[in-house]
C-alpha positions in Angstrom: -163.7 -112.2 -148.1 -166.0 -109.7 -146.4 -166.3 -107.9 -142.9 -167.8 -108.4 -140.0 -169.7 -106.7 -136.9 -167.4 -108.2 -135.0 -164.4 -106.6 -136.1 -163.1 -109.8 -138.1 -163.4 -111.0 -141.3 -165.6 -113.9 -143.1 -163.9 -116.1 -145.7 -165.4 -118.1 -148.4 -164.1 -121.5 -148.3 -163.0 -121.9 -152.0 -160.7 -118.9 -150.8 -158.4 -121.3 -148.2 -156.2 -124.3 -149.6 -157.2 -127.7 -149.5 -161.4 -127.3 -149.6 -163.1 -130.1 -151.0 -165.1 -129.5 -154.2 -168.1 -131.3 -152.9 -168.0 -129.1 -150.0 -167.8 -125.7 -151.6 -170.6 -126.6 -154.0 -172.8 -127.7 -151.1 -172.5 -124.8 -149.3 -172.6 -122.0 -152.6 -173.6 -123.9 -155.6 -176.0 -126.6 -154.5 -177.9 -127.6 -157.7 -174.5 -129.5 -158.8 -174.9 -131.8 -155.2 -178.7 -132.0 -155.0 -179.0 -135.8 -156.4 -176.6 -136.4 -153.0 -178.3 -134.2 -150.8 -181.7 -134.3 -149.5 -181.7 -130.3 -148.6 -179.8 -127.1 -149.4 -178.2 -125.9 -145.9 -178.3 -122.2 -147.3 -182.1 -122.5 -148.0 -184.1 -121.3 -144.8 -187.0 -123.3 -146.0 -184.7 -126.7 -145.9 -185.2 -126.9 -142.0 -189.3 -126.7 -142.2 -189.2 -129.2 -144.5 -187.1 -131.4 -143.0 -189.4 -131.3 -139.7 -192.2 -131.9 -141.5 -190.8 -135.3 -142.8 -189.8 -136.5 -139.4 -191.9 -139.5 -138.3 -190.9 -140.4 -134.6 -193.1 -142.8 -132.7 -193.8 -142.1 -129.3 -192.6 -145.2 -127.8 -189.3 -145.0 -129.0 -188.9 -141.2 -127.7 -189.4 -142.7 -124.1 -187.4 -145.4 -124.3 -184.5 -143.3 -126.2 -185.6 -140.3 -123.3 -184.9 -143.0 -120.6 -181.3 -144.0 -122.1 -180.3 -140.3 -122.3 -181.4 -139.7 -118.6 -178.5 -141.6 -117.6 -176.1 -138.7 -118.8 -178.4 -136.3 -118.5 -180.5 -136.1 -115.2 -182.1 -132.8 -114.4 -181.4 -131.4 -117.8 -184.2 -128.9 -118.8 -183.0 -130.1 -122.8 -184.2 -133.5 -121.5 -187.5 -132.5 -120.9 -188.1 -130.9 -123.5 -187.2 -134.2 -126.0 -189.4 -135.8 -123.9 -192.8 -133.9 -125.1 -194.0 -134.9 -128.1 -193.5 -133.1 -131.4 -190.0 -132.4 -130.2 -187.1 -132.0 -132.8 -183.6 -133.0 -132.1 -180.2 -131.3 -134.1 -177.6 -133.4 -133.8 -173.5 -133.2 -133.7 -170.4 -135.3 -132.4 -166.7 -135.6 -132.3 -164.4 -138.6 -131.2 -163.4 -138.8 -127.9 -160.5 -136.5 -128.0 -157.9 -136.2 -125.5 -158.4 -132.5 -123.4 -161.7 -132.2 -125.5 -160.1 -132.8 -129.0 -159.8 -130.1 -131.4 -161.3 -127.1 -130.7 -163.6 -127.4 -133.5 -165.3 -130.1 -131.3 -166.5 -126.6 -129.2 -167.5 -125.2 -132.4 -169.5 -127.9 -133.5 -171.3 -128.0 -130.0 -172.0 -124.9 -129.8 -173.1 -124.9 -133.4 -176.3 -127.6 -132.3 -177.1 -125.4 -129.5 -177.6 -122.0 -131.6 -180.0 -123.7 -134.3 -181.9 -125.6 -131.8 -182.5 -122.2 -129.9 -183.0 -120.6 -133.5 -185.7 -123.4 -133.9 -187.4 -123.3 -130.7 -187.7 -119.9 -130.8 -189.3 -120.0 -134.0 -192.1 -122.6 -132.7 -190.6 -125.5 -133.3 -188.7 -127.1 -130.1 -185.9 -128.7 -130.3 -182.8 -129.7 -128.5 -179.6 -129.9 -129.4 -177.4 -133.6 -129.1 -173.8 -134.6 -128.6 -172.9 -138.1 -130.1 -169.7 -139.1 -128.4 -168.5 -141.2 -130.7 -166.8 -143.7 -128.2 -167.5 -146.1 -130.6 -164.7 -145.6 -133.2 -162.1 -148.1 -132.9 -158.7 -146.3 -133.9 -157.5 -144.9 -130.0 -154.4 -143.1 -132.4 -156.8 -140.7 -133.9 -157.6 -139.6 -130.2 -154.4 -140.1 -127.9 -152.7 -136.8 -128.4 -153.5 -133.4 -128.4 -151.4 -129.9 -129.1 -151.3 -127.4 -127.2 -149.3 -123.5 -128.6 -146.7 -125.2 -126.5 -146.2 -128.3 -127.8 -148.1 -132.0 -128.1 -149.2 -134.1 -125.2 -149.4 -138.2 -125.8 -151.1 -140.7 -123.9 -150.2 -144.5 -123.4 -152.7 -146.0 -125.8 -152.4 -148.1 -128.5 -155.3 -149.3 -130.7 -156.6 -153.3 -130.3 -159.6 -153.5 -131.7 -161.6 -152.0 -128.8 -163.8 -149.1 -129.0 -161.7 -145.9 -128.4 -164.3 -144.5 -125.8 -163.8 -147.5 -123.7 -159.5 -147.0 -123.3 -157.7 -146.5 -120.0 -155.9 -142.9 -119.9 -152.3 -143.6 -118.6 -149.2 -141.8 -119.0 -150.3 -138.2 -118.8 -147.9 -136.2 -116.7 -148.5 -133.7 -114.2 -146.6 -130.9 -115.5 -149.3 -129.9 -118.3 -149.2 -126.4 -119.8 -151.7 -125.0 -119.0 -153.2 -123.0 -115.9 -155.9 -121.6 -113.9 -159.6 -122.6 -115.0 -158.3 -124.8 -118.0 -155.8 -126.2 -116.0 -158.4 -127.2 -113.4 -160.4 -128.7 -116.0 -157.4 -131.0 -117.2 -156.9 -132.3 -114.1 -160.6 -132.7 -112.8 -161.4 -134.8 -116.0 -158.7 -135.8 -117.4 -157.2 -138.4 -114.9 -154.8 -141.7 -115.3 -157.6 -144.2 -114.9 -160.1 -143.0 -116.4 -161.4 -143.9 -120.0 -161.7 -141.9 -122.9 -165.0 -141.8 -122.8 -165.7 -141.1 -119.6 -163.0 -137.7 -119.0 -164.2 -136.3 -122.9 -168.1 -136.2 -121.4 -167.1 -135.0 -118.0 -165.0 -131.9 -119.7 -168.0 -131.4 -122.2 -171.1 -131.7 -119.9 -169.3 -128.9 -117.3 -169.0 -126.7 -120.1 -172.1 -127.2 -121.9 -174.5 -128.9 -120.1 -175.6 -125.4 -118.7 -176.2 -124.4 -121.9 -178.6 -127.1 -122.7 -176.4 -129.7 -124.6 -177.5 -133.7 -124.3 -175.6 -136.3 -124.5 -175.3 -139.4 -125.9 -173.2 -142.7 -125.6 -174.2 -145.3 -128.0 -171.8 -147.6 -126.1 -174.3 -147.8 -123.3 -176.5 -151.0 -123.2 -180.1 -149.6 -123.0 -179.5 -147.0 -126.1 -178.5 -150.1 -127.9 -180.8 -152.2 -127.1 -183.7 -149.7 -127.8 -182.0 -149.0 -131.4 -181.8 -153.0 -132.0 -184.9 -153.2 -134.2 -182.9 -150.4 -136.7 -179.3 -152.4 -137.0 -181.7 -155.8 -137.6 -183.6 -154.5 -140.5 -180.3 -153.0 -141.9 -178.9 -156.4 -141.8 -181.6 -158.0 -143.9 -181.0 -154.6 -146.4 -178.1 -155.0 -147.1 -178.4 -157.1 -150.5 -180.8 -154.8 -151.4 -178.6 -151.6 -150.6 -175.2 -152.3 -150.9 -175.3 -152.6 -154.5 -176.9 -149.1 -154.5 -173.9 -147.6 -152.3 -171.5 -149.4 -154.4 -173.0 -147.4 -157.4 -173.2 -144.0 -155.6 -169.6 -144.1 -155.3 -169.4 -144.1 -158.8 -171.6 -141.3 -159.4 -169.6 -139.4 -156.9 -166.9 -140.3 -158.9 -168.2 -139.5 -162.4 -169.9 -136.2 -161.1 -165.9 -135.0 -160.2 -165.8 -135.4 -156.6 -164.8 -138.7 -154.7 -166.4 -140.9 -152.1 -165.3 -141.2 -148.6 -165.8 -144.7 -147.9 -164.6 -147.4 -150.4 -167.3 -149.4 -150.7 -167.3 -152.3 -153.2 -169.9 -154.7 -153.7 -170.3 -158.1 -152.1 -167.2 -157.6 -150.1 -167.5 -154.4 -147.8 -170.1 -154.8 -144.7 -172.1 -152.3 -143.1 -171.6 -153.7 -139.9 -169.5 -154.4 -137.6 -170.3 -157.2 -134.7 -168.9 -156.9 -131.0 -167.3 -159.7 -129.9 -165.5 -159.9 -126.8 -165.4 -156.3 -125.9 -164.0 -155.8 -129.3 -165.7 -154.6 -133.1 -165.1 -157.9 -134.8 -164.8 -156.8 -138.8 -167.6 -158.8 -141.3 -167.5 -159.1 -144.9 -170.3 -159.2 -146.5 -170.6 -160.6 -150.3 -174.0 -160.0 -151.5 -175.9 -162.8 -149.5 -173.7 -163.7 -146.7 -171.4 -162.0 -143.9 -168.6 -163.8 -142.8 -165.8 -163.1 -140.1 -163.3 -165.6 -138.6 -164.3 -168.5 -140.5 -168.2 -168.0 -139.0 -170.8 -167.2 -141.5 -174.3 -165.3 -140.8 -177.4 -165.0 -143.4 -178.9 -161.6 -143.2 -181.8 -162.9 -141.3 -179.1 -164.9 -138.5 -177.0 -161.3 -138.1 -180.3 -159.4 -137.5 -181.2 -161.5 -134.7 -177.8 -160.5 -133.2 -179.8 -157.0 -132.5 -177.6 -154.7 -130.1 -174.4 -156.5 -131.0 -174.1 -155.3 -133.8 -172.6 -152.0 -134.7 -172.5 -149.7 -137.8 -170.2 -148.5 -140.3 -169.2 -145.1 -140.9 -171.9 -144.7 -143.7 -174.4 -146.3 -141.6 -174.0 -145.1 -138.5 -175.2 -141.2 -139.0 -178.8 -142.9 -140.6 -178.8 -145.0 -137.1 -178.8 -141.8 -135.2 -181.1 -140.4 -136.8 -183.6 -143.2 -136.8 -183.0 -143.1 -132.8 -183.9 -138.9 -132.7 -186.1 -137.1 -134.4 -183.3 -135.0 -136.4 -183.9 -132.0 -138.0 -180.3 -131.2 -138.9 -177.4 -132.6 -138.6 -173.7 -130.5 -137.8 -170.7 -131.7 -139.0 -167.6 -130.4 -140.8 -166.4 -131.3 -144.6 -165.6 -134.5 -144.4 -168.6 -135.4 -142.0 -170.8 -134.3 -144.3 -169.3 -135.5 -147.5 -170.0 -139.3 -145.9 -173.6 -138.4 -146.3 -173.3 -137.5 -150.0 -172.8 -141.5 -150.1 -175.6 -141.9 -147.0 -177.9 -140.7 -148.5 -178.7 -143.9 -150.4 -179.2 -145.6 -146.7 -181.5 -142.4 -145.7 -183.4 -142.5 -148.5 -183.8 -146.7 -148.3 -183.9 -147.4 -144.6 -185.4 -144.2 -143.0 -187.5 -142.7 -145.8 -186.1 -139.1 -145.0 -182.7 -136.8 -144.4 -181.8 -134.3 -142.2 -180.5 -131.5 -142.6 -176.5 -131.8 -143.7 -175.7 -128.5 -142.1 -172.0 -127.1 -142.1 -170.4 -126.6 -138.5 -169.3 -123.0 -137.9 -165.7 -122.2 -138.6 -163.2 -119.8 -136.8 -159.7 -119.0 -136.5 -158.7 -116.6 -133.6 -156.5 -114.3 -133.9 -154.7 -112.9 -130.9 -153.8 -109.4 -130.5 -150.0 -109.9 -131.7 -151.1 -111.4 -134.9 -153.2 -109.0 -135.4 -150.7 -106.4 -135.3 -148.4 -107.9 -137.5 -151.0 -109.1 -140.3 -151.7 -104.6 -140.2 -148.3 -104.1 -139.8 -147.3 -106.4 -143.1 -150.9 -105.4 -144.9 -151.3 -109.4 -144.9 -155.1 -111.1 -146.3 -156.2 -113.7 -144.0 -156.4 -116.5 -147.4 -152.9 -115.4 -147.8 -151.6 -117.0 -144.2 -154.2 -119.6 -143.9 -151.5 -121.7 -145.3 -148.3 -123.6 -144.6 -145.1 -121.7 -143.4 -143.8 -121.1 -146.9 -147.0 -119.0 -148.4 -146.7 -116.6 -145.0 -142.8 -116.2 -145.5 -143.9 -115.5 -149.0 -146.5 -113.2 -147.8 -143.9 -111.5 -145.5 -140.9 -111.1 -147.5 -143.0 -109.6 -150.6 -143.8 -106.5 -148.4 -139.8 -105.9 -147.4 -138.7 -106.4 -151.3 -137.3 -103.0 -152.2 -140.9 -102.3 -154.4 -138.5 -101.1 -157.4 -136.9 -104.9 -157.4 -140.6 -106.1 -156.9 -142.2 -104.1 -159.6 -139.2 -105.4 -161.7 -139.8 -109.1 -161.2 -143.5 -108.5 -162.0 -142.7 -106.9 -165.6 -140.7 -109.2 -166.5 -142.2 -112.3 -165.4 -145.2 -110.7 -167.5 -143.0 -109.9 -170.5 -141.6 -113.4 -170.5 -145.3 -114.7 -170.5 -146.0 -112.6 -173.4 -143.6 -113.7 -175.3 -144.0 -117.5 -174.7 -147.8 -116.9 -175.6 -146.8 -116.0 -178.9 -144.0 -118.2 -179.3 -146.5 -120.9 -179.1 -149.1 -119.5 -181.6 -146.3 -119.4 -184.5 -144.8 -122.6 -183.3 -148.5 -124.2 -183.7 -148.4 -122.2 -187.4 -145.1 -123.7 -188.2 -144.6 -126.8 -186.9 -147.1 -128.3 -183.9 -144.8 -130.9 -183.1 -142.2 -128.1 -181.9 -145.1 -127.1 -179.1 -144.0 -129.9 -176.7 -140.4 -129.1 -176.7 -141.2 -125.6 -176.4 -143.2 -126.1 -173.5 -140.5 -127.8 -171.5 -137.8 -125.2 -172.4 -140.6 -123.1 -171.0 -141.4 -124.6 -167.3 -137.6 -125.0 -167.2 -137.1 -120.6 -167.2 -140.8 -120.8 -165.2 -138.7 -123.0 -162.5 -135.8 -120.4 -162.4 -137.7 -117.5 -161.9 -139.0 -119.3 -159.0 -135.8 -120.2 -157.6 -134.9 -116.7 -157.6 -137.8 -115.4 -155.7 -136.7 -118.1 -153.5 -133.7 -116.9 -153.2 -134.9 -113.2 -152.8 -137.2 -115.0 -150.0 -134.2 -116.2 -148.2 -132.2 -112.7 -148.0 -135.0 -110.9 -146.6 -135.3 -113.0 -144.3 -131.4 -113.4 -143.4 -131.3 -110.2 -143.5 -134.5 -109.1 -141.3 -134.5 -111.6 -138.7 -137.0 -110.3 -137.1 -139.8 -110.4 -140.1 -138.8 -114.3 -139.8 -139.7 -114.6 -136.4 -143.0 -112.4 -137.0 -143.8 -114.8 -139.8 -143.1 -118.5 -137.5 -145.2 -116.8 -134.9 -148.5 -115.8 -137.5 -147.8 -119.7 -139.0 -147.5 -121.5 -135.6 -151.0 -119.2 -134.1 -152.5 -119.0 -137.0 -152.1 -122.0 -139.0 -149.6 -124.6 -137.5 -147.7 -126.8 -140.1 -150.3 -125.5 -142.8 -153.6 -126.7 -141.0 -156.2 -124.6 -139.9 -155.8 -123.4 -136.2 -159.2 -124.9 -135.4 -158.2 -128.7 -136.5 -155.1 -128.7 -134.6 -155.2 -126.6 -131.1 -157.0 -128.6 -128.7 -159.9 -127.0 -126.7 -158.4 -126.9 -123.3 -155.4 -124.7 -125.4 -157.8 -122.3 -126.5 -159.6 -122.3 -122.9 -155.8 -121.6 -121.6 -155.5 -118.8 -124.1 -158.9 -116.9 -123.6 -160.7 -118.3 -120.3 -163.8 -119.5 -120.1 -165.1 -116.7 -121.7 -164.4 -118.1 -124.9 -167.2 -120.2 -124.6 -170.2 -117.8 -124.6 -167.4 -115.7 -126.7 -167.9 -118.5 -129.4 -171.7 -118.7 -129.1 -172.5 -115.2 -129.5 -170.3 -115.2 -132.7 -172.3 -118.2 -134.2 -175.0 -116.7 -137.3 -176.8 -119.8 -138.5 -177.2 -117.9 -142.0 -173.7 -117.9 -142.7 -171.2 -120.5 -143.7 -168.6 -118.9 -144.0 -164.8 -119.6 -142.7 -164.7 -116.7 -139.4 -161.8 -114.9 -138.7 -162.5 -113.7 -134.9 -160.2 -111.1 -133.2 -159.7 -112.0 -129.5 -157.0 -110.7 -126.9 
């Protein structure tokens, strides 16, 4: 954990709970990832090398330009891909409802500092929003929290793309107000679709700022990407034995795979049917669905029907812009640990997999009590009990403190040695000393506990201060920035949290931000 200009603090992530391992090694130890990983994010040379691999025909940048004019008329960013030799660094988020998580701002704003990082070193490039209206499960994007409490809308999923649901059921009485408030109620209107009110909030905010965008619902983005999705068909004997196989050297190297994928069963695509993603199986020469059967050669020729899987889809962008890098967060980018089998096979090169930024804000009250309580940020980052802990273990009367310490130490001491004569003695006496062990181990928990509990029944206000740093800082033990939505935090700080944000975004460091505001 280390300082910052800014008055707040970076974080490793292998300090905070619940970081993947394949994350953490990506980001600071990346000779353990490189056989899944086609560059090292933290290497500044990784983004001249990855330009110098793109190969991006001309006739496909017009006809991709033309699609994105649709969203993106008048947009300086849109001239610019136009020109030839043009670079594209690319990001996305579900259609969320009031914007999604606020990391969906963070990722946004992410693209749009490396592309001006890029262009300003000669190389232009603009930066891309996938809305990914594609994704089927509405229930993943029908809700969003607010420090107030959760808003819901009537949708269920049925096998339609999320993008393309109705919003119904969202009340009037929202809290929020002012500019945020406005922007709810602008965008965000019974009637509309997902789609539709998630690209009206984002292009207001950061269209200015040069952000395109992208629907790959829309018919003439499809249809200009058909010629991809038809060779992957025919591929897909020839791959899917070789994703089936990365899994298990994910699995075998210690980490795990996102995406199950088993041999002549799982499909990497998807065919729309009716409005709806119809499901395929595929088992090594065949794909099947709803007692209907296609040869490779007879899906390809379904061309801009057909739709990708989760490991496909980030190689079928890419194919479609000439991407540099690629923004996600850890779990976006451990899909391409396994994609990058379909990279290396279908497009003959890999972007960049470059981590999103990362922030939690702190507001001016937690502030003063993490000073007031001398709290570490790694220490509250967690669920409710670790900050009660954290809280209560500065009001313990420091004699009774230093007195659980020693003995807990002591006790430890003498287990240690316990256990080397027992393994002199008699080594089949080590197991049973072990339980007895965890058994006094348990009960000198359950006292702290205990201890916990009368600090806190006795200080009711230290309670309070620690539900309030839990519920701002990190609400039922996720980080702020996964669970507050974006129009929350736009509530909170006005809309000058958004060039707030941007100014606060260093390319060279992936670090977890802690960012005092208020």
């Amino acid at each position: 954990m280390s300082s910052t200009e800014t008055g707040g603090v970076c974080i490793r992530h292998s300090e905070l709970a619940g970081a993947s391992r394949l994350f953490v090694d990506l980001l600071y130890d990346f000779p353990r990832v490189s056989k899944f990983f086609a560059h090292d994010p933290s290497d500044p040379a990784s983004l001249a090398a990855a330009a110098a691999q793109i190969e991006y025909p001309e006739q496909r940048r017009a006809r991709v330009g033309a699609a994105l004019g649709k969203w993106n008329a008048g947009s300086p960013s849109l001239e610019l891909f136009l020109e030839p030799g043009t670079a594209a660094v690319v990001t996305g988020q579900q259609v969320g409802l009031f914007g999604g998580p606020v990391y969906t701002l963070y990722k946004a704003l992410s693209a749009v500092a490396l592309a001006r990082e890029l262009t300003a070193q000669g190389k232009p490039t603009a930066p891309i929003f996938w809305l990914a209206t594609e994704d089927h499960d509405v229930e993943e994007v029908r809700s969003a929290e607010f420090f107030a409490g959760r808003i819901t809308a009537d949708a269920n999923s049925d096998g339609r793309p999320a993008g393309l649901h109705v919003l119904s059921g969202i009340a009037k009485a929202l809290p929020l107000s002012g500019a945020a408030r406005a922007l709810a109620e602008k965008h965000y209107r019974n009637g509309a679709t997902f789609g539709e009110a998630f690209l009206g909030l984002l292009r207001e905010l950061l269209g200015p700022l040069g952000l395109l965008f992208v629907d790959p619902l829309d018919t003439g983005l499809r249809e200009a990407s058909a010629e991809f999705l038809a060779r992957a068909a025919e591929a897909a004997p020839r791959v899917s034995p070789m994703l089936a196989a990365r899994g298990r050297e994910l699995e075998a190297a210690g980490y795990h795979a996102q995406v199950h994928f088993e041999d002549r069963h799982t499909s990497l695509l998807f065919r729309f049917e009716g409005g709806k993603r119809q499901q395929l199986k595929f088992d090594g020469s065949r794909y099947a669905a709803e007692g209907v059967s296609w040869s490779p050669e007879e899906l390809a020729r379904e061309g801009a029907a057909l739709s990708p899987n989760a490991l496909l889809r980030p190689v079928w962008q890419d194919w479609m812009f000439p991407t540099v890098a690629v923004i996600g967060g850890p779990g976006e980018l451990a899909y391409f640990a396994q994609s990058e089998v379909l990279y290396r096979e279908l497009l003959g090169r890999m972007p960049v997999a470059m981590p999103r930024s990362f922030f939690t804000i702190v507001d001016s009250r937690s502030a003063s009590l993490m000073e007031r309580y001398r709290l570490r940020f790694p220490d509250v980052l967690r669920d409710e009990g670790h900050v009660r802990n954290a809280v209560s273990q500065r009001l313990i009367p420091p004699p009774l403190m230093t007195t659980l310490e020693e003995t807990e130490q002591r006790v430890e001491r003498a287990f240690r040695d316990l256990d080397q004569q027992l393994r002199q003695f008699d080594p089949t006496l080590v197991d049973a000393s072990a339980r007895s062990q965890a058994k006094i181990r348990y009960q000198f928990t359950k006292n702290k506990s205990k201890i916990v509990r009368e600090v806190f029944r006795k200080n009711e206000q230290a309670r309070r201060h620690a539900e309030h740093l839990s519920h701002r800082l990190a609400p039922h033990g996720h980080l702020q920035e996964r669970h507050y939505s974006l129009l929350a935090m736009l509530d909170e700080y006005g809309l000058d949290f958004v060039p707030t944000i941007l100014a606060n975004i260093h390319s060279g460091c992936h670090d977890h931000h802690v960012l005092m505001l208020g």
